[in-house]
N, C-alpha and C positions, 0 to 999 in steps of 0.2 A: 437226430432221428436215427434210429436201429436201423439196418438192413432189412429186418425182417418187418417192418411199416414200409406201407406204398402211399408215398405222397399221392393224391388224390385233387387238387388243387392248386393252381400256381396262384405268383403275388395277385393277380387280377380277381383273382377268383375265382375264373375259370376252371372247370375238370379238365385234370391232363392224362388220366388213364380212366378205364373204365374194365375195373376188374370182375363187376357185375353180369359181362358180356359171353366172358368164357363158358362155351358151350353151347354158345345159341350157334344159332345160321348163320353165316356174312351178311345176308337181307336183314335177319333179325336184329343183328352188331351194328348195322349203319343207321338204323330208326333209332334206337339208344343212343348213339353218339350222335346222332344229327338234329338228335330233340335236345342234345345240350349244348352242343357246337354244330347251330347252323349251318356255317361258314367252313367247316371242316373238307379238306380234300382228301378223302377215305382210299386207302390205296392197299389192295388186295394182291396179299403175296402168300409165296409156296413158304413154310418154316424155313431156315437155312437159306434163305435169297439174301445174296449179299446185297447192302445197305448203304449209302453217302448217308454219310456222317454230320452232315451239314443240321440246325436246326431253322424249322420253319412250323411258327405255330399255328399255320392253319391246317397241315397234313396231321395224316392219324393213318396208322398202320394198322392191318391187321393180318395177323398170318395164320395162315390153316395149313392141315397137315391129314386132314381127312380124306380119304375117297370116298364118295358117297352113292355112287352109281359102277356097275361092273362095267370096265374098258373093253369094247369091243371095235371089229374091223369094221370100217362101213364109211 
C-alpha cells in the first residue's frame, strides 16, 4: 500500500479512519463516527496534544485546531 492511500478499514471490517470528516464540527465528526463505530470512545484534543502510543480499538481521536468563538474575560 502507497503512503499516499489511507487504509480505511481494518481486517474486521471495521472503519479505522474517517477522512470524510475533515472539516465538519467535532458534533458533526462524532455522529459519522458513531454511526459507524457505535462503540467508539471519541476523545477530543487540541492539534499537537501529545499522545500514548498504546493501541485500543474502541478510541478515535479527533484533533482540532480551530478557534471558533472570540476569547474573552469573563
Amino acid at each position: 500500500m502507497s503512503s499516499s492511500t489511507e487504509q480505511v478499514r481494518c481486517a474486521g471490517g471495521g472503519k479505522t479512519s474517517w477522512p470524510e470528516v475533515v472539516g465538519m464540527s467535532v458534533e458533526e465528526a462524532k455522529k459519522v463516527i458513531l454511526k459507524d463505530k457505535p462503540d467508539a470512545d471519541i476523545v477530543v484534543l487540541p492539534v499537537g496534544s501529545p499522545v500514548t502510543l498504546d493501541l485500543r480499538l474502541d478510541r478515535v481521536r479527533i484533533f482540532v485546531d480551530t478557534v471558533s468563538q472570540t476569547p474573552h474575560v469573563g
